[in-house]
N, C-alpha and C positions, 0 to 999 in steps of 0.2 A: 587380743584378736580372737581364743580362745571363747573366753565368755561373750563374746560378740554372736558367736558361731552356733554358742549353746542354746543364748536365748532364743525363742520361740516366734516373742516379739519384732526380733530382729533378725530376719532371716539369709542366707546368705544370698548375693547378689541383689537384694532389695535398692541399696543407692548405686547400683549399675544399670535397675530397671529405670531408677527416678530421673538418672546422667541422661539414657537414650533416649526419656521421651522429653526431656527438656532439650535434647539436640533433637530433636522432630520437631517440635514446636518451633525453634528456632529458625530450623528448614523450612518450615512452611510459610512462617512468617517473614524471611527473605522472598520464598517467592512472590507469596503476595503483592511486596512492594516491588519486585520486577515485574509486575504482570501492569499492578496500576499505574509503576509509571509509565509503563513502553502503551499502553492505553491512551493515557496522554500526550506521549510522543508521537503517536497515530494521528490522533485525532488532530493535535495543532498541525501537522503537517500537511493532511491532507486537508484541512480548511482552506490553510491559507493554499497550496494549489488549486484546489479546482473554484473557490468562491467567485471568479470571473468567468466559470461557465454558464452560469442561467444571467449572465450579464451580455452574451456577445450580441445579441438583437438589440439590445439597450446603445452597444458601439457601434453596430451594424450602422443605427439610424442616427449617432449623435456626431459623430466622425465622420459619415459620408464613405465609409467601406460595404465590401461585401462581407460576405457569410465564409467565405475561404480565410481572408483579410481577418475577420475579426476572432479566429478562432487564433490568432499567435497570441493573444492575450492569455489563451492556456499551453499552447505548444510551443512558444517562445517558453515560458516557466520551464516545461518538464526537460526541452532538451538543455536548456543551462545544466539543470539538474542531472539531468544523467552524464555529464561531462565533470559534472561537480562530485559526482558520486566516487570516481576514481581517483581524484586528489583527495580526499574526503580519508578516504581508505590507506591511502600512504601515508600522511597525514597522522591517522591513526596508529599506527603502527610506531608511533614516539612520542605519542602525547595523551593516549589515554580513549577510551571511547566517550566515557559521562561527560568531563567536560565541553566536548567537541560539540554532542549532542544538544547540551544546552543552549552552547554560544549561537549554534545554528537555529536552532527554533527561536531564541530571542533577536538575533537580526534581522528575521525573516518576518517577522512580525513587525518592526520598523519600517523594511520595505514595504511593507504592504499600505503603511500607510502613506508612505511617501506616492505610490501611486495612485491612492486615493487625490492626490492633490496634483496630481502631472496636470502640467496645462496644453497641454498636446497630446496625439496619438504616441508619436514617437516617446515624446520622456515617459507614457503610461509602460510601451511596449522595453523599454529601458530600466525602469523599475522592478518589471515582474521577470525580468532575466536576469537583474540582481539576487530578488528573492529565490530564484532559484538556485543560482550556486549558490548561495548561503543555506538555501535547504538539504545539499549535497550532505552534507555530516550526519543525517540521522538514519536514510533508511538501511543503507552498506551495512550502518556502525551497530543499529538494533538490529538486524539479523545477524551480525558476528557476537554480539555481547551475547544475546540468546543463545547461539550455539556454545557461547564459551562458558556460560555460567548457570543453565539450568539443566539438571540431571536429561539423558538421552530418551527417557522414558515419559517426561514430561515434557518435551521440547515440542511437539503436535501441538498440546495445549494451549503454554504461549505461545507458542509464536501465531496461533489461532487466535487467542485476546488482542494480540499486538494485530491483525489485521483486522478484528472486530473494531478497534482504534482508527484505523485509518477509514473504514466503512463511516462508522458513524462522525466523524468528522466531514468525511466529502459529505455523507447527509445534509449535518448540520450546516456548516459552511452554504452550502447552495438554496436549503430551506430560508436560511436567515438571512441571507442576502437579496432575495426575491421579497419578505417580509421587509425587510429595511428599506430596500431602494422606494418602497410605494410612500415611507414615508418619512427616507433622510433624504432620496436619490440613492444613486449608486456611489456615489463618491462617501457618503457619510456612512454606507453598508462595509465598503470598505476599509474605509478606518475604524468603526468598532469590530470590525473581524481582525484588524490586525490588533488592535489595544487588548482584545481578551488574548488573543493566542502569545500576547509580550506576556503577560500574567501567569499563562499554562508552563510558561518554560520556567519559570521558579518553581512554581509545584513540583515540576519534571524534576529539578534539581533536590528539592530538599527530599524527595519521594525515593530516587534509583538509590538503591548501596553500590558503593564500591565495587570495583570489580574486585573478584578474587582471584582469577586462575589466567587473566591475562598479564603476559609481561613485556615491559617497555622495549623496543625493540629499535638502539639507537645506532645511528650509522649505516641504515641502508641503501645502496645504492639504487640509481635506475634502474639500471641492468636486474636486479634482485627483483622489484616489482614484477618485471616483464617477464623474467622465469616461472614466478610464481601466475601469473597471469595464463601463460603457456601453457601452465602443468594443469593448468582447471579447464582447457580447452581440448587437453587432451586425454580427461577424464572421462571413461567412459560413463555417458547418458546425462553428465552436466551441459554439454550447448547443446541437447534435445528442450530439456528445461529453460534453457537461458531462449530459445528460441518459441517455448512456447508463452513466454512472459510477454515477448515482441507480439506475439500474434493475439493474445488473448486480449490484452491491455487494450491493443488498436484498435481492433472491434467494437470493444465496449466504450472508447472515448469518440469512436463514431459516432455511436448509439448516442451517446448523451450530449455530445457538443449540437447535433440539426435536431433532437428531436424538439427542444425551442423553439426553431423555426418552423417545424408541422405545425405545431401546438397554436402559433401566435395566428397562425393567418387562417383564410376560411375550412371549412366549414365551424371549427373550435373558438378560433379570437379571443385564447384563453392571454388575461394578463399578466405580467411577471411573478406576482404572489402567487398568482394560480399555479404559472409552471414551476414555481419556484415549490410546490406542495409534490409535485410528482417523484421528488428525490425524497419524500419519505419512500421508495421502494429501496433504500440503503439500509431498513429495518433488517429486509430480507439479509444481505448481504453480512451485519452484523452478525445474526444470526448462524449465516452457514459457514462464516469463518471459523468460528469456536468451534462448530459440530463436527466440519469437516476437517478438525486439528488433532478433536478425539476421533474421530472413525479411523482417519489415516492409522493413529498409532495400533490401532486394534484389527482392521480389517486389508488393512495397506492403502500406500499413496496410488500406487496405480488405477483400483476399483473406482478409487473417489474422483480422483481426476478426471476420468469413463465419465463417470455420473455427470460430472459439473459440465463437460463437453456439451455432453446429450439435453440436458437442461438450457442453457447456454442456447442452444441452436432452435429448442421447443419455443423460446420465448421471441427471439427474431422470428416465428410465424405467426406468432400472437400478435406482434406489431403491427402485421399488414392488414388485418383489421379494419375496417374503417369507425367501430364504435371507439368511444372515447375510453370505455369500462376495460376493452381487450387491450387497448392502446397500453394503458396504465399496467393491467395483469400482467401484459407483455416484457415490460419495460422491468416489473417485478423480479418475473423469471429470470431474466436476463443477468438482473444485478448478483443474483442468487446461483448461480451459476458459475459465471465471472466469477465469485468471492472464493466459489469453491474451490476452483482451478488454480486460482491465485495463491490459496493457502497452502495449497499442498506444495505447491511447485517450489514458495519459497521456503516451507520447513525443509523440505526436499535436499534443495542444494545444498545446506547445512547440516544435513547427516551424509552425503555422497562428498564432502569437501572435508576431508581426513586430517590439512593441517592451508594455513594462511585463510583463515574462513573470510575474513572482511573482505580477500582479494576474489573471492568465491561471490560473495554477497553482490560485491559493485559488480561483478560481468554479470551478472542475474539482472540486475536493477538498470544499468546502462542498457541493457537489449529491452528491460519493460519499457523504461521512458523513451527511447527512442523511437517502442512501437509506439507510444502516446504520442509522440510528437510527426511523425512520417505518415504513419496509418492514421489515426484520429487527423491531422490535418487533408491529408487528401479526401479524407471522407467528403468536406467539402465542397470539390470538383464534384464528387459522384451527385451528391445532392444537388448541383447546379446543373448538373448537364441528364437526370433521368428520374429527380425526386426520391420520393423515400422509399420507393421499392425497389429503385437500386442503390440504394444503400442497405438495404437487406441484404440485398445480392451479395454484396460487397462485404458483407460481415461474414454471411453464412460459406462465400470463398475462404475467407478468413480461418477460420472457426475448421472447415474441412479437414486442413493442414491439423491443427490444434489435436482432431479428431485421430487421425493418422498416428500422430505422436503417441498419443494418450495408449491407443492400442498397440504399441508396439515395445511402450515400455510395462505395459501390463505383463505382455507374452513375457517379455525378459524376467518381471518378479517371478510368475509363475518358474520358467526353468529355473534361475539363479536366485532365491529371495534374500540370500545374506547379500549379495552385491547389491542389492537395491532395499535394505531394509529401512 
């Protein structure tokens, strides 16, 4: 050890420099594969949700429903889902998250083609309320796996790719299924949406590592759930979050379940592929999910959440609009906006949720998808009974509240920033 110490060559600590950066490299290259796969757990998931929204005028008219009627094709999905999300979560809690994950993105991808082939409204609207509690296992599971297994310093980040994921997903999903229906139909748009996304949940699989720092958690009762449910309820400034998932989410599935129907009829008589092209403003959203994963951890989640508000509400003016150019810009902001708020709120709950994070995760996500399904459906009504400028109305009511929020958990970082870091 002496002449080890002596030589020149070999200086001390040199294979302690070589250990740390080979455990860096190793860190970084775990995250990696947590980032690409919850990327692809995004993405398949929010495909196969939202890929029967630039389809409801296609139901509207092949079923004999209205525009209220045809939007359960998405808000039957999300609220399975967010009822799915809470068994999902207990569930988890003795069997693992990865696997859960998988099985869920791979059923869900069967369901989807099983509705592809419904021969009725009902077996279609039966279908996609399967896919949805089978969707239940991924989004609870990847915001608890996140919180449980990437450093607190990097957790902004992913969990910003992981909603980049779900952005470009609902993109894609709605892009290609406007592309496909012109020339499989919609029945054949829908079965190769769900045939790719059976494929993404292998990838999903051989891509995550293992969890590390979760442990099986066997034997616990109901009662145990509901405590811990309780305890995150009455967590200061987690159901501000979990309430502002409800309202943002509603808003924005307002926004994109009737803007379809502006689009299809006069003065635009734009066709499916056409509006099926307006969901590349998910670009935006990709985008400000990552950016605003980094700002969060640098400048705080409240500033950013402010920002995504005020955005958010610029682009619902942009809408009213009557050129087709503002329509779209509008619709841009908007997405970009949303994503922002979205991201921060759900890294959010996973640094303010101190221990049972997945039971943190599903009260987050149960109040998002329920706003999709309660508020996004009623949007509806509003479009039937006052058009699209009261469904502005109706967003920017929304959005108000959102607004409210945002400033009040600002004030709070400013006085206390360690309870809200």
């Amino acid at each position: 050890m002496q002449q080890k110490a002596d030589n020149p060559l070999c200086p001390i600590g040199a294979d302690e420099k070589e250990s740390s950066s080979a455990a860096a490299r190793l860190q970084a290259n775990h995250l990696r594969r947590i980032s690409a796969a919850l990327f692809l757990a995004g993405f398949a998931t929010f495909s196969l949700i939202y890929c029967t929204q630039p389809l409801l005028p296609e139901f509207a008219t092949d079923f004999g429903i209205g525009p209220a009627e045809s939007s359960l094709a998405v808000s039957l999905t999300t609220v399975s889902l967010a009822l799915s999300i809470l068994c999902s979560s207990v569930l988890s809690e003795g069997l693992g998250r990865r696997g859960l994950m998988f099985a869920s993105i791979g059923l869900s991808g069967l369901f989807n083609i099983l509705a592809a082939a419904a021969p009725n409204w009902p077996w279609l609207l039966a279908a996609r309320a399967l896919e949805g509690i089978a969707l239940g296992g991924v989004p609870a599971l990847a915001m608890a796996y996140v919180a449980e297994e990437v450093p607190r310093e990097r957790l902004g980040f992913v969990m910003g790719l992981y909603v980049s994921g779900t952005a470009f997903g609902g993109m894609i999903g709605r892009v290609a299924i406007g592309a496909l229906t012109e020339v499989l139909s919609w029945r054949g748009a829908l079965a190769v949406v769900g045939l790719v996304d059976l494929m993404l949940a292998f990838a999903f699989l051989l891509m995550l590592p293992r969890s590390r720092n979760f442990v099986i958690r066997k034997g616990l009762s109901v009662h145990t759930h509901l405590i811990a449910w309780y305890a995150h309820l009455r967590t200061p400034h987690l159901p501000a979050l979990f309430l502002v998932g409800f309202l943002s989410l509603g808003g924005f599935m307002a926004i994109y379940n009737y803007i379809g129907f502006r689009l299809s009829t006069s003065p635009y008589d734009l066709n499916q592929a056409q509006i099926g092209l307006i969901f590349f403003a998910y670009i935006g959203g990709i985008a400000a999910s990552s950016s605003a994963g980094v700002l969060a951890d640098r400048i705080g989640r409240g500033l950013v959440m402010l920002a995504g508000t005020l955005i958010f509400l610029a682009g619902l003016l942009l809408t009213l609009m009557p050129q087709l150019a503002a329509i779209i810009t509008g619709v841009t902001v908007i997405t970009v906006g949303f994503f922002m708020v979205h991201s921060t709120a759900s890294g959010w709950v996973g640094r303010l949720a101190t221990r049972d994070k997945s039971h943190a995760s599903s009260l987050y996500l149960l109040s998002y998808y329920t706003g999709a399904t309660l508020l996004g459906s009623a949007g509806g009504w509003v479009w039937r009974a006052g058009g699209w400028s009261a469904v502005v109305g109706y967003c920017i009511g929304l959005l108000g509240i959102v607004l409210g929020i945002a400033m009040t958990l600002q004030k709070a970082n400013i006085k206390a920033p360690e309870a809200l870091r």
